[in-house]
PDB file of N, CA, C and O in Angstrom:
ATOM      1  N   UNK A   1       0.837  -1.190   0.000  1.00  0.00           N
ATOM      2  CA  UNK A   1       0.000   0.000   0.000  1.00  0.00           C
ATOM      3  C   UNK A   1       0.881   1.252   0.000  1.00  0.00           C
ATOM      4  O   UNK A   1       1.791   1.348   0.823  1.00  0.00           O
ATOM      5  N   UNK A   2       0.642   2.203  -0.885  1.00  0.00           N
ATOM      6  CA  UNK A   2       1.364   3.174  -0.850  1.00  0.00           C
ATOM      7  C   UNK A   2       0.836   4.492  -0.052  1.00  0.00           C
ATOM      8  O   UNK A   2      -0.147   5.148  -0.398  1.00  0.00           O
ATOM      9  N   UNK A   3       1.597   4.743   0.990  1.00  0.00           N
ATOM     10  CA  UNK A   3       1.307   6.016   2.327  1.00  0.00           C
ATOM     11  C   UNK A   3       0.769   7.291   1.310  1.00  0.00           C
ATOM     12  O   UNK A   3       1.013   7.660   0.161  1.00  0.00           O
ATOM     13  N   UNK A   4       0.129   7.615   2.129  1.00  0.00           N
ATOM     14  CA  UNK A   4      -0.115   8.916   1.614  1.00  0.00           C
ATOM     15  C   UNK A   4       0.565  10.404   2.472  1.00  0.00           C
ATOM     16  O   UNK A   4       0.244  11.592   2.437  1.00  0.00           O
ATOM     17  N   UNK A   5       1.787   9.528   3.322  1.00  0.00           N
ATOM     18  CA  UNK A   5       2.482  10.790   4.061  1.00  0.00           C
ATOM     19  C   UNK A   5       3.695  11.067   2.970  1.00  0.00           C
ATOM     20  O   UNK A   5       4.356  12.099   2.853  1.00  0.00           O
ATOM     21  N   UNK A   6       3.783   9.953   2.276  1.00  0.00           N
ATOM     22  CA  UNK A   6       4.439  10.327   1.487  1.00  0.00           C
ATOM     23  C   UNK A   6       4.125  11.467   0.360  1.00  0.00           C
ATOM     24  O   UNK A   6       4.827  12.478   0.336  1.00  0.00           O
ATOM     25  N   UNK A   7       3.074  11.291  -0.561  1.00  0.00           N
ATOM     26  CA  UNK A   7       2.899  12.603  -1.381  1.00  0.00           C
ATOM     27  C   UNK A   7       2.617  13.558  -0.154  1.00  0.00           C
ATOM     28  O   UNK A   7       2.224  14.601  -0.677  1.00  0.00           O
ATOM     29  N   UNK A   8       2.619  13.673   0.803  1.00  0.00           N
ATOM     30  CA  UNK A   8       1.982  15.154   1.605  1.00  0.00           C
ATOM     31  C   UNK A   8       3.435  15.640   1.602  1.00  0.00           C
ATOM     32  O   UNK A   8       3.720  16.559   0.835  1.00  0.00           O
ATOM     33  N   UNK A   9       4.705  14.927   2.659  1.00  0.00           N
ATOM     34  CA  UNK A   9       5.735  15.379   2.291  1.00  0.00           C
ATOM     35  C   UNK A   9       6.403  16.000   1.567  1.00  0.00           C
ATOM     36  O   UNK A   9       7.139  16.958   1.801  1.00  0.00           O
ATOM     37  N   UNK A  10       6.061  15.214   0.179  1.00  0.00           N
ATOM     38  CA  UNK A  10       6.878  15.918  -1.388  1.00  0.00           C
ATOM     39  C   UNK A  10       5.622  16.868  -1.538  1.00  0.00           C
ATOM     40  O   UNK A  10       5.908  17.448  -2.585  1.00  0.00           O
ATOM     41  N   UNK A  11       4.517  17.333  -1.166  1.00  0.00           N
ATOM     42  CA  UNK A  11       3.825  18.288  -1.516  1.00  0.00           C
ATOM     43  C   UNK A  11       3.889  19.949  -0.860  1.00  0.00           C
ATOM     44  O   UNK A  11       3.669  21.099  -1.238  1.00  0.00           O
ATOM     45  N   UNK A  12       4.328  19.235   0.330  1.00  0.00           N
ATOM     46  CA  UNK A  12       4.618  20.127   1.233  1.00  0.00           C
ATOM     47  C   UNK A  12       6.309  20.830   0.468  1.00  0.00           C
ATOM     48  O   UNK A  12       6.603  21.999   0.221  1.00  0.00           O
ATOM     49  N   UNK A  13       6.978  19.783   0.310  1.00  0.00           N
ATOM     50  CA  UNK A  13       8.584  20.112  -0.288  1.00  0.00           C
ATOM     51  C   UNK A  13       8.378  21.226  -1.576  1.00  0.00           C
ATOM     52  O   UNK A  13       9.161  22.136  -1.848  1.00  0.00           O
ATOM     53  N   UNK A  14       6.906  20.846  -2.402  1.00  0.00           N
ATOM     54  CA  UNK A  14       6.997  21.368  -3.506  1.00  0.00           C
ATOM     55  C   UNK A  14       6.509  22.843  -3.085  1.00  0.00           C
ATOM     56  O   UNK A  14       7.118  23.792  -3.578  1.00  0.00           O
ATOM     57  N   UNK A  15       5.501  23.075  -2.249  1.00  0.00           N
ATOM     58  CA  UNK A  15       4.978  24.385  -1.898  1.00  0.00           C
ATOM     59  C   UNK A  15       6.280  24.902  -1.257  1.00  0.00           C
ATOM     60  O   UNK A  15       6.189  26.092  -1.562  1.00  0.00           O
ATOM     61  N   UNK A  16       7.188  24.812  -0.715  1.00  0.00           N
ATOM     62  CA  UNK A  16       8.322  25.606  -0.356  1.00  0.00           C
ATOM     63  C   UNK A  16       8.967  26.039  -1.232  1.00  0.00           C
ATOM     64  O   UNK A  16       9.451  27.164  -1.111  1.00  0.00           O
ATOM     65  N   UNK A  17       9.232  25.072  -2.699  1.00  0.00           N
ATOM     66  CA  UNK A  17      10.357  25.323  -3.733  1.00  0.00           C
ATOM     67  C   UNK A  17       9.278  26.075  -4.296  1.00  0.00           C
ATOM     68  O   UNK A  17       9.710  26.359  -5.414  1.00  0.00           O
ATOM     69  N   UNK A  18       8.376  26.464  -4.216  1.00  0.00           N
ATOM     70  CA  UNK A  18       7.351  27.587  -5.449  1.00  0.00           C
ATOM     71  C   UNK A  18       7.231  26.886  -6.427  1.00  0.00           C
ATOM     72  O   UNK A  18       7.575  27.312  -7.530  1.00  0.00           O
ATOM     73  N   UNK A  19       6.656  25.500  -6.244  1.00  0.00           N
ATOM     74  CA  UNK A  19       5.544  24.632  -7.561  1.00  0.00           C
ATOM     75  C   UNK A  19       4.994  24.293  -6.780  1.00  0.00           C
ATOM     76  O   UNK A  19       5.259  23.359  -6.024  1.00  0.00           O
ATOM     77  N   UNK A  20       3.468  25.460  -6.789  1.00  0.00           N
ATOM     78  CA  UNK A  20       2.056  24.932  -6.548  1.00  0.00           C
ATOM     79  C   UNK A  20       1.548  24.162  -7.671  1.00  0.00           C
ATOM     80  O   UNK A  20       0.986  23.341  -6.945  1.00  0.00           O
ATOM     81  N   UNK A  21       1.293  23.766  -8.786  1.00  0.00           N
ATOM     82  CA  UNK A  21       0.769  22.670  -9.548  1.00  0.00           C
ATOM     83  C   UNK A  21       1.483  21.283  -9.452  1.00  0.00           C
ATOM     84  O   UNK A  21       1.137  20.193  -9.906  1.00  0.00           O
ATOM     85  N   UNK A  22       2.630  21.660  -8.695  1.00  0.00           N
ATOM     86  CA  UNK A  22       3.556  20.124  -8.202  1.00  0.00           C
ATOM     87  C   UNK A  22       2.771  19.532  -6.908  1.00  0.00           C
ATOM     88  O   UNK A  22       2.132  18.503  -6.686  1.00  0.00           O
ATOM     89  N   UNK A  23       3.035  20.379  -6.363  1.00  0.00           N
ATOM     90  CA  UNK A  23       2.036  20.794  -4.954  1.00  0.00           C
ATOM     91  C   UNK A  23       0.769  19.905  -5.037  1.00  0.00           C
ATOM     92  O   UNK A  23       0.663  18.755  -4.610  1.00  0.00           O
ATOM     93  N   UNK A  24      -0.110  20.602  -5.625  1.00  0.00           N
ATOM     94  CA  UNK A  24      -1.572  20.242  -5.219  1.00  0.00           C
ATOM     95  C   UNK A  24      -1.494  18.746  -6.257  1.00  0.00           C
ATOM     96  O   UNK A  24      -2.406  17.995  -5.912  1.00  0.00           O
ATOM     97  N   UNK A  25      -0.524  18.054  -7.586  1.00  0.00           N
ATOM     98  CA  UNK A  25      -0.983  16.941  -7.459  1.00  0.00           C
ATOM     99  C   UNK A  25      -0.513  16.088  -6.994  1.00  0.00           C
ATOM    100  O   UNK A  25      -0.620  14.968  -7.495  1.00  0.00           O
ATOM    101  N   UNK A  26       0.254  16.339  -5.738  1.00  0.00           N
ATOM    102  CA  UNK A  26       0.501  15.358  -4.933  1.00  0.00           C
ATOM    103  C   UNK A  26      -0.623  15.104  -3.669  1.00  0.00           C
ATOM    104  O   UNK A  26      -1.197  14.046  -3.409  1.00  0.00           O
ATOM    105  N   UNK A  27      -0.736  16.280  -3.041  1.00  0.00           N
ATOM    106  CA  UNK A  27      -2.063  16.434  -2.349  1.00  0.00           C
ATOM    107  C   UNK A  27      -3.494  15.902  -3.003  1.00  0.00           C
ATOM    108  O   UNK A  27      -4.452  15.427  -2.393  1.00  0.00           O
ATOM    109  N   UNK A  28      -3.384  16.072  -4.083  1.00  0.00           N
ATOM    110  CA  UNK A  28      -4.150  14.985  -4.430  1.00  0.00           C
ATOM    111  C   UNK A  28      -3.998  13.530  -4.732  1.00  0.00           C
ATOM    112  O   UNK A  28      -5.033  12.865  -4.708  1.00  0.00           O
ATOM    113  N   UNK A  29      -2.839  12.910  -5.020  1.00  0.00           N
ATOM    114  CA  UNK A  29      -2.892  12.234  -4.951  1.00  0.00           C
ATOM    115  C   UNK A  29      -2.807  11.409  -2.841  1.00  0.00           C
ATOM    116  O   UNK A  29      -3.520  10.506  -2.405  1.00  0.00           O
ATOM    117  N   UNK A  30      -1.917  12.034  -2.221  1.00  0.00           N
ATOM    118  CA  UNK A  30      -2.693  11.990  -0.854  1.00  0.00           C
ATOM    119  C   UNK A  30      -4.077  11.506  -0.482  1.00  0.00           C
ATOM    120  O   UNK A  30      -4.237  10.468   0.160  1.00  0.00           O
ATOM    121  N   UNK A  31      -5.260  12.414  -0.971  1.00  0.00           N
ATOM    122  CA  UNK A  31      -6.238  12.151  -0.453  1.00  0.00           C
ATOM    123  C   UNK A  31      -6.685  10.691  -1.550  1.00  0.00           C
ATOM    124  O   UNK A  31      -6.768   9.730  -0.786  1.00  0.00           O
ATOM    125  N   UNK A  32      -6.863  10.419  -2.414  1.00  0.00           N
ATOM    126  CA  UNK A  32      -7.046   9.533  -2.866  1.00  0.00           C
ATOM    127  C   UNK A  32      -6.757   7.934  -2.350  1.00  0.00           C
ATOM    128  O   UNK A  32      -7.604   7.047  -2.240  1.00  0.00           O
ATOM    129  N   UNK A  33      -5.009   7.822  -2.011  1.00  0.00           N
ATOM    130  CA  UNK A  33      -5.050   6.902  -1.147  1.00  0.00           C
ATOM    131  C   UNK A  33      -5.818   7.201   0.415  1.00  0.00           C
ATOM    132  O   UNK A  33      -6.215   6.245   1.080  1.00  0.00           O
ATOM    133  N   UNK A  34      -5.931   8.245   0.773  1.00  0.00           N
ATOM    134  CA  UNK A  34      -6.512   8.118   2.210  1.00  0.00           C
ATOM    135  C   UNK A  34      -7.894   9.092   1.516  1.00  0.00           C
ATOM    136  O   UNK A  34      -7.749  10.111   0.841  1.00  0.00           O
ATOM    137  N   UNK A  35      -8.700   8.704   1.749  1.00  0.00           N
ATOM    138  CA  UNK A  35     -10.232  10.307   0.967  1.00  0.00           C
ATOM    139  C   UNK A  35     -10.542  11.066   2.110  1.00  0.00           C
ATOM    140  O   UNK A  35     -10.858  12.251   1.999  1.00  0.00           O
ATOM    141  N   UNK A  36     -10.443  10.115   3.926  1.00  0.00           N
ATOM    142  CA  UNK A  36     -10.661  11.045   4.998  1.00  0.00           C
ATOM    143  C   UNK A  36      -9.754  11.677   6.042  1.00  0.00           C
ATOM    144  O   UNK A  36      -9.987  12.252   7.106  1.00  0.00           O
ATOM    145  N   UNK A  37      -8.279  11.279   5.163  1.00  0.00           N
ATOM    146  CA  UNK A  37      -7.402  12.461   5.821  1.00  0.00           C
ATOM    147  C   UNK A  37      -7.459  13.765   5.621  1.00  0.00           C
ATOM    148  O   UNK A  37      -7.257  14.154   4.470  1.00  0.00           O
ATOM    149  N   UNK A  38      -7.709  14.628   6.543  1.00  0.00           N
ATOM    150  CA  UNK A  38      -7.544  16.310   6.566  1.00  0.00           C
ATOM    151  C   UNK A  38      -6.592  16.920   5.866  1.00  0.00           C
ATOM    152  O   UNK A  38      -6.744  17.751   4.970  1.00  0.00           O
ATOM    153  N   UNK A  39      -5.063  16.242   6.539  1.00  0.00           N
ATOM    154  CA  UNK A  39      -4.134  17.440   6.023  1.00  0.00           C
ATOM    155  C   UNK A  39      -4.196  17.087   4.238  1.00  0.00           C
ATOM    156  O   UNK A  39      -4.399  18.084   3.545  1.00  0.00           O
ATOM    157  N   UNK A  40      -4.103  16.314   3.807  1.00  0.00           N
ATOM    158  CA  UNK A  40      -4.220  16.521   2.359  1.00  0.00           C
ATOM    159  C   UNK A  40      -5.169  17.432   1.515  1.00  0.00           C
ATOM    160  O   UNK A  40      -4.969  17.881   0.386  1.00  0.00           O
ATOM    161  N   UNK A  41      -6.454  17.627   2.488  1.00  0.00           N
ATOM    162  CA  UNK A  41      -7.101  19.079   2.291  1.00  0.00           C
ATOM    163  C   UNK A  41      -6.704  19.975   2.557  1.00  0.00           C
ATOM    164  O   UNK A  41      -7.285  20.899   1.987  1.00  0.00           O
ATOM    165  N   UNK A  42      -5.535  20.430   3.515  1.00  0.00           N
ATOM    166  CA  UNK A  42      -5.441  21.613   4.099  1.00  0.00           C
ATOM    167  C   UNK A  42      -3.857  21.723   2.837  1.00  0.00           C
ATOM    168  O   UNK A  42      -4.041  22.754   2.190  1.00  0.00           O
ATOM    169  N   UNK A  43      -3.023  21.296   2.541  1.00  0.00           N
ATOM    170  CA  UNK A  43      -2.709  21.155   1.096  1.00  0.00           C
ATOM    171  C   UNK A  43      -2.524  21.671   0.175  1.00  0.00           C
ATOM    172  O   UNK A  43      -1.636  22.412  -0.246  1.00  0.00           O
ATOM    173  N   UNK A  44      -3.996  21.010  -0.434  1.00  0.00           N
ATOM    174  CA  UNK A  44      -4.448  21.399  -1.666  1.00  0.00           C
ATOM    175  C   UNK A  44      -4.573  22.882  -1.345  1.00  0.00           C
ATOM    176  O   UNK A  44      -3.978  23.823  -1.870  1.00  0.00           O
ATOM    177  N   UNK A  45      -5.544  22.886  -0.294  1.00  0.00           N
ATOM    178  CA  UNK A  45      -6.057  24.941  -0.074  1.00  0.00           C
ATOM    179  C   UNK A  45      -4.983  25.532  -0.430  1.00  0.00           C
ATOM    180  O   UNK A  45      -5.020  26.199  -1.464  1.00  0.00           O
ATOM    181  N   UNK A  46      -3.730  25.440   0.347  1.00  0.00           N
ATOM    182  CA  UNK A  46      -2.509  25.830   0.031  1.00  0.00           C
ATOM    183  C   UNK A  46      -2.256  26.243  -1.175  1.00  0.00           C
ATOM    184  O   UNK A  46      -2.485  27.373  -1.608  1.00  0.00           O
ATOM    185  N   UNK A  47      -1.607  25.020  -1.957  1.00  0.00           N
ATOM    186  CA  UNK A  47      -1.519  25.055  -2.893  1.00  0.00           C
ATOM    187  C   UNK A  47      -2.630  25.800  -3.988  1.00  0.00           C
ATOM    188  O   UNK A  47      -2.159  26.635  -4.760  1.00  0.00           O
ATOM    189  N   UNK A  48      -3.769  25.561  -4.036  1.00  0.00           N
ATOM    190  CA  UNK A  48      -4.820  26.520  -4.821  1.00  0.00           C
ATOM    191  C   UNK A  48      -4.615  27.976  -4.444  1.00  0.00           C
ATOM    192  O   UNK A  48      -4.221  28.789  -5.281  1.00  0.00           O
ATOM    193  N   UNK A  49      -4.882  28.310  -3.181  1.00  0.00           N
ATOM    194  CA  UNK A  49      -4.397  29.219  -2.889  1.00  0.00           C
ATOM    195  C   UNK A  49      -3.373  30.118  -3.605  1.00  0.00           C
ATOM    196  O   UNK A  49      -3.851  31.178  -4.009  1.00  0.00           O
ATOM    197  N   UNK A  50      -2.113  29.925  -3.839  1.00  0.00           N
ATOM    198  CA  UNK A  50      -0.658  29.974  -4.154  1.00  0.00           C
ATOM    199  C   UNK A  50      -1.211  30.042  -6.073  1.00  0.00           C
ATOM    200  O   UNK A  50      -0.623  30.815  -6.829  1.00  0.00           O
ATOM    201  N   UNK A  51      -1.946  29.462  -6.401  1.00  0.00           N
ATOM    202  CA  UNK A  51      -2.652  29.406  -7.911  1.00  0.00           C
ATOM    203  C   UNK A  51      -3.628  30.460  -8.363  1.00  0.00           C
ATOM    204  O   UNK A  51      -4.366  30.425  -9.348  1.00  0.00           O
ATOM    205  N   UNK A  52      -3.502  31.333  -7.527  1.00  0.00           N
ATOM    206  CA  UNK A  52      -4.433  32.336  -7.658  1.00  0.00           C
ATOM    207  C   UNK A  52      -5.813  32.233  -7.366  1.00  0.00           C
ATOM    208  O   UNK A  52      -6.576  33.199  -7.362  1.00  0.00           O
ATOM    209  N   UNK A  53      -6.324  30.388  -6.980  1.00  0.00           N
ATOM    210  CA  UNK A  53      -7.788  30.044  -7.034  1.00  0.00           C
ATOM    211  C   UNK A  53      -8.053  30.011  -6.061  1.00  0.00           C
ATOM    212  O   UNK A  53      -8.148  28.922  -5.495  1.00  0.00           O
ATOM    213  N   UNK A  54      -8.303  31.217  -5.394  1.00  0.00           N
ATOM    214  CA  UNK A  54      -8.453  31.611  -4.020  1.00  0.00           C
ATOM    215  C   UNK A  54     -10.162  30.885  -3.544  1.00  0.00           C
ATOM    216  O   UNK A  54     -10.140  30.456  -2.390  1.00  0.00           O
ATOM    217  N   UNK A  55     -11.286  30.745  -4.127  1.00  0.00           N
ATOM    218  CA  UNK A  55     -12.400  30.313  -3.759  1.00  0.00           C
ATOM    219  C   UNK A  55     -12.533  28.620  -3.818  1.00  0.00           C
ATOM    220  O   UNK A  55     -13.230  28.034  -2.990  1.00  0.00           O
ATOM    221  N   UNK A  56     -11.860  27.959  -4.786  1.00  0.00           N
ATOM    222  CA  UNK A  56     -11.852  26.776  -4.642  1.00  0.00           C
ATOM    223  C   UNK A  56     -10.699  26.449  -3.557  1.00  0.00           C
ATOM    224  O   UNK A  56     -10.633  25.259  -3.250  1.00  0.00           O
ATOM    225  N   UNK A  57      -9.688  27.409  -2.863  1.00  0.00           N
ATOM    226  CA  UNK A  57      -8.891  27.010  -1.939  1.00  0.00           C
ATOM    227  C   UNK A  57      -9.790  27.116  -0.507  1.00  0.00           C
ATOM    228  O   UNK A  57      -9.591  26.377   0.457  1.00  0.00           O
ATOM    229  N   UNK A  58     -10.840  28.205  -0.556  1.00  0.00           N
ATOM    230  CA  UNK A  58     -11.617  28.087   0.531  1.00  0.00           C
ATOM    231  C   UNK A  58     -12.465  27.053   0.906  1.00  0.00           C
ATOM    232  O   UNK A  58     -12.880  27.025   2.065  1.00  0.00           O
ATOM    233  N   UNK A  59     -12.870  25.976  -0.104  1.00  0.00           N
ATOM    234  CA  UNK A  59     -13.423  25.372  -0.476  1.00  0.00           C
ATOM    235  C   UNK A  59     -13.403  24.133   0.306  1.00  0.00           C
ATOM    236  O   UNK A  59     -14.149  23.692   1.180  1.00  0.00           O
ATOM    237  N   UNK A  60     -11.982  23.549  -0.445  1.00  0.00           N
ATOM    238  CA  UNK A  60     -11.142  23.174   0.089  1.00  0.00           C
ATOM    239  C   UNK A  60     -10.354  23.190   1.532  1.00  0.00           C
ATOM    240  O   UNK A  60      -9.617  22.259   1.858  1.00  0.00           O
ATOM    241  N   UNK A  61     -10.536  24.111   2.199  1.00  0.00           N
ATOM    242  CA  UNK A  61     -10.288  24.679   3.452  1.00  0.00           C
ATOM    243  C   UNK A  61     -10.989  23.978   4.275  1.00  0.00           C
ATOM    244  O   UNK A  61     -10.519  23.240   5.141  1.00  0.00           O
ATOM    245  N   UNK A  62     -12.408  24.212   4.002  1.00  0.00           N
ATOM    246  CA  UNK A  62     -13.341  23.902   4.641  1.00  0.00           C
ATOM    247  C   UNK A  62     -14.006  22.603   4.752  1.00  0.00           C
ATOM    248  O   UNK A  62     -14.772  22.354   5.683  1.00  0.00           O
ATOM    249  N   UNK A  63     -13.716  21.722   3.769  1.00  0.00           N
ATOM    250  CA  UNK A  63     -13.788  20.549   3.957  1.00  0.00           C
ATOM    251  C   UNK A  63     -13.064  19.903   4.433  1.00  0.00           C
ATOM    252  O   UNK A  63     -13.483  18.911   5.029  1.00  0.00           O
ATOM    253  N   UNK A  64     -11.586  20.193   4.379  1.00  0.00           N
ATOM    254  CA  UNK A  64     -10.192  19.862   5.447  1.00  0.00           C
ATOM    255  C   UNK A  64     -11.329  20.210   6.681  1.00  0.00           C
ATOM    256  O   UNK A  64     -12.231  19.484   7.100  1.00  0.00           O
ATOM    257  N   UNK A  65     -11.089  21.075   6.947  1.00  0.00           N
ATOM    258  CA  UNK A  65     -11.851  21.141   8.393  1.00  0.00           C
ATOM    259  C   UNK A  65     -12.974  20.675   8.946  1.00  0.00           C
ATOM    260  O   UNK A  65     -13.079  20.837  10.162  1.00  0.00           O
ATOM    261  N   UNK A  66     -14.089  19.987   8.217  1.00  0.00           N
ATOM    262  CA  UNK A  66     -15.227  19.539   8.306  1.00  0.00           C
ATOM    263  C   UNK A  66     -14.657  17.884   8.849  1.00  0.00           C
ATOM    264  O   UNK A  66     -15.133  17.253   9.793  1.00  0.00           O
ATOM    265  N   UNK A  67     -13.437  17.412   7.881  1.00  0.00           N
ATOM    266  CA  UNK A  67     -13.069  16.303   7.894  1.00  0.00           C
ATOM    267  C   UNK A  67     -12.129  15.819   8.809  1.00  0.00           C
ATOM    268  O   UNK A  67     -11.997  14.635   9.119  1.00  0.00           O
ATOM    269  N   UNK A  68     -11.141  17.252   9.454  1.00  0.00           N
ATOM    270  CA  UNK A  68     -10.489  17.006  10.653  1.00  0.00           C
ATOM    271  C   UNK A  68     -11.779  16.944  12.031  1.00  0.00           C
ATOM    272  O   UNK A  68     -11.472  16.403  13.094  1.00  0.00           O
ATOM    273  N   UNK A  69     -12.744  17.365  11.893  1.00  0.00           N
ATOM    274  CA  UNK A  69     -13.892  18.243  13.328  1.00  0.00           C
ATOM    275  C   UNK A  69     -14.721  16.693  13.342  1.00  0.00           C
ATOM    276  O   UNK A  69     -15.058  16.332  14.470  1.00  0.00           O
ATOM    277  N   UNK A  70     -15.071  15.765  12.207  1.00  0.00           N
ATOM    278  CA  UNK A  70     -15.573  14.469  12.529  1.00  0.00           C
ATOM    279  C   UNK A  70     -14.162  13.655  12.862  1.00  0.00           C
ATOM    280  O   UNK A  70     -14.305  12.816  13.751  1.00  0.00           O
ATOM    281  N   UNK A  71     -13.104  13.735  12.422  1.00  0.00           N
ATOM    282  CA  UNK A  71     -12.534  12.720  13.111  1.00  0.00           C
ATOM    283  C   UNK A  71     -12.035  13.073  14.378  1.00  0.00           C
ATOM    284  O   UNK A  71     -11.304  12.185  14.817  1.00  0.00           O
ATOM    285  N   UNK A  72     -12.186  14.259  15.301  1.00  0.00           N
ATOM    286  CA  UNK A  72     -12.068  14.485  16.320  1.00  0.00           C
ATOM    287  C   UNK A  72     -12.880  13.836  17.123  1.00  0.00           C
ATOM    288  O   UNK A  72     -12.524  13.105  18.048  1.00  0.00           O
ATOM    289  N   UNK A  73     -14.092  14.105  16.767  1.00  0.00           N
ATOM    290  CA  UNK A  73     -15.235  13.450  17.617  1.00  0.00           C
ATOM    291  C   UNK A  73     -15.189  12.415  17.382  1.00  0.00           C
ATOM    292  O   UNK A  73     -15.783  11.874  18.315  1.00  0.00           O
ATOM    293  N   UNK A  74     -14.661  11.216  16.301  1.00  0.00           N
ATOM    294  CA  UNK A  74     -14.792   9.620  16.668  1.00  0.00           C
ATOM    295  C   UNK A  74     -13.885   9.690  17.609  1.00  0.00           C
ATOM    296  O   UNK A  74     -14.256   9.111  18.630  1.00  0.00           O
ATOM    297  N   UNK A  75     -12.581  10.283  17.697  1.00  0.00           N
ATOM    298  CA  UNK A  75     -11.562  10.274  18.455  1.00  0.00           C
ATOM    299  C   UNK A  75     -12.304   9.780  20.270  1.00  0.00           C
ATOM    300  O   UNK A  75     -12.146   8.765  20.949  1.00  0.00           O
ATOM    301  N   UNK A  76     -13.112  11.065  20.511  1.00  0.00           N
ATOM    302  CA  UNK A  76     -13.138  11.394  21.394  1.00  0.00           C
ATOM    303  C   UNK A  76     -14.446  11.026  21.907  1.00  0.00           C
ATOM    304  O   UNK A  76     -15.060  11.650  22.772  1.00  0.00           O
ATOM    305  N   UNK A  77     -14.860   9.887  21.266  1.00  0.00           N
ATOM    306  CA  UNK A  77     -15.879   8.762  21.417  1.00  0.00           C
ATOM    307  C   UNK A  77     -15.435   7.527  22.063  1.00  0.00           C
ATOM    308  O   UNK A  77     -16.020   7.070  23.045  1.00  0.00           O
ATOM    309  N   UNK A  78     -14.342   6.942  21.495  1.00  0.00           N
ATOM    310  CA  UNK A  78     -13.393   6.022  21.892  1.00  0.00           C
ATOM    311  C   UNK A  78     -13.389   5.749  23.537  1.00  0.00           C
ATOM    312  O   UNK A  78     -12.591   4.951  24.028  1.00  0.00           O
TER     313      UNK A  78
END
């Protein structure tokens, strides 16, 4: 199975070197192997962001956060 900390890493690497389109398709590929990890949403926002696509980065934002705020609460069901 291939991690998906891995593309977050090199996505994260790429938003430092200034390639946001390197960026966000690794973050996407991230969420794909995982669909309900957060940070691969929070990411992409980034990265869109950084693309000038400031409303689909909010977008994006916000579903990172919708998706970190339920897995808190299974957390904290446990």
């Amino acid at each position: 199975m291939v991690s998906p900390t891995i593309f977050a890493w090199r996505s994260l690497s790429y938003l430092m070197s200034d390639k946001p389109q390197e960026a966000i398709n690794d973050a996407m590929q991230a969420q794909v192997v995982s669909p309900l990890w957060h940070i691969a949403c929070y990411l992409q926002a980034v990265a869109l962001s950084a693309l000038g696509m400031d409303s689909e980065a909010e977008a994006t934002l916000k579903e990172g956060s919708l998706l970190e705020s339920k897995r808190s609460k299974a957390a904290g069901q446990k």
